[in-house]
N, C-alpha and C positions, 0 to 999 in steps of 0.2 A: 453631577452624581457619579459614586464610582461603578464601576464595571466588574467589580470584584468578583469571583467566584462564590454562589452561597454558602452560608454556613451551615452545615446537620445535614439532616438525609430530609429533602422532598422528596413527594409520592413520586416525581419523574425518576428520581435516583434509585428507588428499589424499583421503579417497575425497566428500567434500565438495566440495573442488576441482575436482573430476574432472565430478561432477555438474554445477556449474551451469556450466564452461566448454562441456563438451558441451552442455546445453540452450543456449545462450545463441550458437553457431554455427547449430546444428540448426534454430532457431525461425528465426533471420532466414533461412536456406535456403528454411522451407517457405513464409515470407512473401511472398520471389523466386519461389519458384514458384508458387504460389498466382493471385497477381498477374498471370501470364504464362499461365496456364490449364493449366498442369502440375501433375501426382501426386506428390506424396510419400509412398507410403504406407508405406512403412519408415520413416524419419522421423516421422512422425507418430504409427507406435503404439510407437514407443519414448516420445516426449514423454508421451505420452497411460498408456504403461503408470507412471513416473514418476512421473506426479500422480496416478496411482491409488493406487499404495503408500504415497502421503503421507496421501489420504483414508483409505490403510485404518488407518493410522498413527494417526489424529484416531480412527477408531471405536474402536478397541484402547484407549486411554488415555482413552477415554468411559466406557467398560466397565470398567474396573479402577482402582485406588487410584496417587496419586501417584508413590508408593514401588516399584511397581512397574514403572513405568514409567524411574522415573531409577535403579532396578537394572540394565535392559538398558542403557542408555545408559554408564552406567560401568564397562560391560565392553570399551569403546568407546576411554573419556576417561575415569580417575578420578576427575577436577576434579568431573566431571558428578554426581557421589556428595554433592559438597556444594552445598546450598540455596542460591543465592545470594538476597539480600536488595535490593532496591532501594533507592538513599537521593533524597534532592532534592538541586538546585543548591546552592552559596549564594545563598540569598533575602532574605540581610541587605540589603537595598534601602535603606535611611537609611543604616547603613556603608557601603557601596559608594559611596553620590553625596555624602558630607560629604570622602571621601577623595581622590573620584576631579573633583569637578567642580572643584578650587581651577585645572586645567589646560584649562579649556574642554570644549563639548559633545564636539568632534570626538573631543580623545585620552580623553577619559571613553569616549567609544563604543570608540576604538580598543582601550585596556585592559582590554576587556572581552570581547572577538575570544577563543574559545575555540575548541577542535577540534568541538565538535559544532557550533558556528556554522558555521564552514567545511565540515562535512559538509552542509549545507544547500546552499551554494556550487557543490559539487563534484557532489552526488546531484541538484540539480534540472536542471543543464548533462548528467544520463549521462540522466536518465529523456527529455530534449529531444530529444536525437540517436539513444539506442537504442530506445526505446520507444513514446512518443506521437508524437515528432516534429511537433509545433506549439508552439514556444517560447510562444508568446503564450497559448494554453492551459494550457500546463503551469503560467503564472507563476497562471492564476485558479484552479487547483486548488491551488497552494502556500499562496495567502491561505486557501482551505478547509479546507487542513489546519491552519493558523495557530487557523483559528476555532475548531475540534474540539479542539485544546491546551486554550483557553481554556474551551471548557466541562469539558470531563477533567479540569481541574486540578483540581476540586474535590474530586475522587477519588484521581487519581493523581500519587504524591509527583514524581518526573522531569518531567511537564509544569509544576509551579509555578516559573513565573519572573514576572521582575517585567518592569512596562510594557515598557519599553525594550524585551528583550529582546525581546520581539513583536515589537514595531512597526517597530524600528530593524535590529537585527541579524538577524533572524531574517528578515524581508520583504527588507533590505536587500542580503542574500545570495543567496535567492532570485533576487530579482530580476538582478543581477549575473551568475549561475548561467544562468537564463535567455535573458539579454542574449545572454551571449557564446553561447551553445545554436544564438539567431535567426542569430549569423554564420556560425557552422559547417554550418550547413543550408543558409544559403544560397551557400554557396562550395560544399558537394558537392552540391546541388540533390536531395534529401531531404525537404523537407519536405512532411507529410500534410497539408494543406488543413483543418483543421478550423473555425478559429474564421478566417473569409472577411470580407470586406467588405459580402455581403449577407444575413446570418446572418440579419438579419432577416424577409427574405422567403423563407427556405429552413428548414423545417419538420423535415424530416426533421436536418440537421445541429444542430437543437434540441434535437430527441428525443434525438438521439444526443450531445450535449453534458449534458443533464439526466442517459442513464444514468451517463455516465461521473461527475457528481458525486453523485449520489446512490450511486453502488457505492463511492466515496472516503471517503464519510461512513458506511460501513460496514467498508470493509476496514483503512483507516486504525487508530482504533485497536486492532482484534483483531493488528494486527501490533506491536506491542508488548504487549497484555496477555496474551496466549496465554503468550509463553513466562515471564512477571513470574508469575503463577499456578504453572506450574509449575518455577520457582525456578532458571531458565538464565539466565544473564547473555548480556546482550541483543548479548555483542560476541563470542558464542562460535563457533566456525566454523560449529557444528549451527545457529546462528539465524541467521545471515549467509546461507549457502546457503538454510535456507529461506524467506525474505524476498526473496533477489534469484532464486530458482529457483521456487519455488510459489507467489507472491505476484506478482513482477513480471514474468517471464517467460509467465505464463499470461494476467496482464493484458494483454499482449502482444502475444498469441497471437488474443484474445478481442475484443481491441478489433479489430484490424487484419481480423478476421472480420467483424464487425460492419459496420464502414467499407465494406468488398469487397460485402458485401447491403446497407444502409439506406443507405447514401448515393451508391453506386458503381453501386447496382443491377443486380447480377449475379443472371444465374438459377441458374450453377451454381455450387458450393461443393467448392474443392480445398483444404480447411486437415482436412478426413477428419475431425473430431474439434468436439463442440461444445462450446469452448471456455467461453461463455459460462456454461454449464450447470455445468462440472466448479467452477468460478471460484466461483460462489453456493453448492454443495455444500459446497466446500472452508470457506467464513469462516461459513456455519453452523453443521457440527463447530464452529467455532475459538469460535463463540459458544458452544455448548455446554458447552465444557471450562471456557469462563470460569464461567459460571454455576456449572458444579457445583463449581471450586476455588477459586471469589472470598472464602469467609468468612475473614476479618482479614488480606485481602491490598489494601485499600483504604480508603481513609479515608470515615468516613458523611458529612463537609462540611466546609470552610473553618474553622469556629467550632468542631465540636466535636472535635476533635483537634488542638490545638498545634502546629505546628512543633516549638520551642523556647520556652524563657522568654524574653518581650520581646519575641517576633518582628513584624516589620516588614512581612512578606510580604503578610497582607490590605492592609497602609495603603498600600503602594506598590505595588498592584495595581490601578489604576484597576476592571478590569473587571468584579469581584466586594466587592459591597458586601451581601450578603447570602447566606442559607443557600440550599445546591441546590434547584429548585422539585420535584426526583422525589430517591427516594433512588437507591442505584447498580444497585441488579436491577431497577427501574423501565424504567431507561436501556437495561440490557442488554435486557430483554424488548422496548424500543422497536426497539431494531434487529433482533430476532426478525422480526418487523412488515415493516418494510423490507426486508429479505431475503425474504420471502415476496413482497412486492409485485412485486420484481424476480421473481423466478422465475415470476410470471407470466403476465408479457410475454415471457417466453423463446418460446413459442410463436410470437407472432408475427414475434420477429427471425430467427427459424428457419423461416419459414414454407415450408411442399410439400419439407419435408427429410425424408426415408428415414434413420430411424436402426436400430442393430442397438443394442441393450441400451441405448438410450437416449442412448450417448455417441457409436459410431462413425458418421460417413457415410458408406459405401462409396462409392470409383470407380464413374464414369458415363463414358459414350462420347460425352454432349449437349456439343456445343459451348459454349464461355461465350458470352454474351451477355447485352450491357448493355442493360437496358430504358430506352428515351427516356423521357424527362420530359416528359407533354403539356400541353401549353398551350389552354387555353381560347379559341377565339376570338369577339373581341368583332363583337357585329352591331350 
């Protein structure tokens, strides 16, 4: 049977739709208000009930077998009933440049331009303007994700591509993506200040540059292997809403929290909800599931499982010249590790916060106020 993607809109697809256009209004609302020292607190425990459902979603599917999980879902989408199987690129890398280079670097690069190149293009130019809003940040967390392909590959089949791809097309997009991001910001005057001019002497916007790549270097790939595990084709409405609804949108939500206390230094916090907190719960579960549905959904390294006969893919891959230094549950229990680390500074990015069940912060009457930045003086 194939695996194909459905045709038309199932009821999962608007009610998909429906999700992340509401969250995706709703969050820049509470972000305007927030900002302004206003409540949102309807708002908020919709977003906030939302990414609950999703955690409770990740327990539920923790707790039970595969099969039953994409039973409910194909009561949904029938597609959803069949496995889908991941494949790789073409990584014939000696065919591709005996064919393609007799026309120069340039149209060799050009004939190479594929749609998920250009999803690079297009998703690091939405993440610029809706999300982080500091082009010039967003492009050193694109190189981060670049890097996280490159170790992944070893494992997983979709990230093996050959040099170029990296280096050329993939950064080359980005950046591009980015560029045009820097102009849009600065024409509606939008952008978050993160990566400054004096970044060097500003400590906290460090701190707060290191979480945001250190949580990249975890959320990154659980947003692909989560649903590769459990056998959804990665372009299906259910995996699009959840990536740009409980993945980026709470990113979102989290960072722009964050920013508001550690950098902005506010005492009081109108985002009602700790963002931060749901965000580490949330890619926990996600590591979870991988662990428990990873067996022979992953290659154990570069050498011992073949592509094809003949394959080209290790020799036109500059970046791996040998076998993985961990195997793949090594790697996953590594980011176990990292996720704990974060989770426990949460306390201090939340620091003299009143929570109810650990996630809500209820309204306060305390005026906002920005605490100065003191300076030392010299005698």
């Amino acid at each position: 049977m194939s695996d194909e993607i459905s045709e038309g809109w199932s009821p999962i697809s608007f009610f998909c739709v429906g999700v992340f256009l509401s969250s995706l209004i709703l969050s820049t609302i509470v972000n305007s208000r927030a900002k302004q020292g206003k409540n949102s607190v309807l708002i908020a425990f919709y977003l906030m009930l939302l990414s609950l459902c999703y955690i409770a979603l990740l327990v539920a599917i923790l707790f039970n077998s595969n099969d039953w999980f994409r039973s409910i879902l194909s009561q949904f989408d029938p597609v959803l009933s069949i496995v889908h199987v991941e494949t790789q690129f073409d990584t014939a890398c000696d065919q591709r440049m005996q064919k393609g280079m007799k026309d120069g670097v340039f149209w060799f690069l050009w004939n190479n331009v594929e749609g998920y190149v250009l999803s690079h293009l297009f998703g690091w130019w939405l993440v610029s303007v809706f999300i982080i809003r500091d082009a010039s940040f967003c492009f050193i967390l694109s190189l981060v994700q670049e890097l996280l392909e490159i170790w992944w590959e070893r494992f997983y089949a979709p990230f093996r591509e050959c040099w170029w791809d990296h280096c050329f097309l993939d950064i080359g997009c980005n950046l591009i993506g980015c560029s045009a991001a820097f102009i849009t910001l600065k024409i509606l005057n939008l952008k978050t200040p993160i990566l400054t001019s004096n970044i060097l002497k500003d400590h906290r916007r460090q701190f707060f540059m290191a979480i945001m790549i250190f949580g990249e270097c975890v959320r990154f790939p659980m947003m692909f292997f989560t649903p590769h595990v459990l056998g959804i084709h990665p372009k299906h409405i259910f995996n699009v809403t959840r990536i740009f609804t409980f993945k980026a949108i709470v990113v979102n939500l989290f960072l722009n929290q964050m920013y508001h206390r550690l950098v902005d230094r506010y005492k009081t916090d109108r985002y009602h909800v700790r963002w931060y907190r749901i965000s580490i719960v949330t890619v926990a579960l996600e590591i979870a599931i991988v662990l428990k549905f990873q067996e022979g959904k992953f290659f154990d390294g570069i050498y011992s499982t073949p592509l094809w006969k003949n394959s080209s893919w290790e020799k036109y891959n500059l970046f791996h010249s040998s076998t993985p230094w961990f195997p793949f549950h090594v790697n996953i229990w590594f980011l176990y590790v990292m996720i704990i680390t974060m989770f426990s500074i949460d306390y201090y990015l939340c620091l003299q916060l009143k929570t109810v069940f650990g996630v809500w912060i209820p309204a306060t009457e305390e005026k906002v106020v920005c605490l100065p930045v003191t300076k030392k003086k010299v005698v």
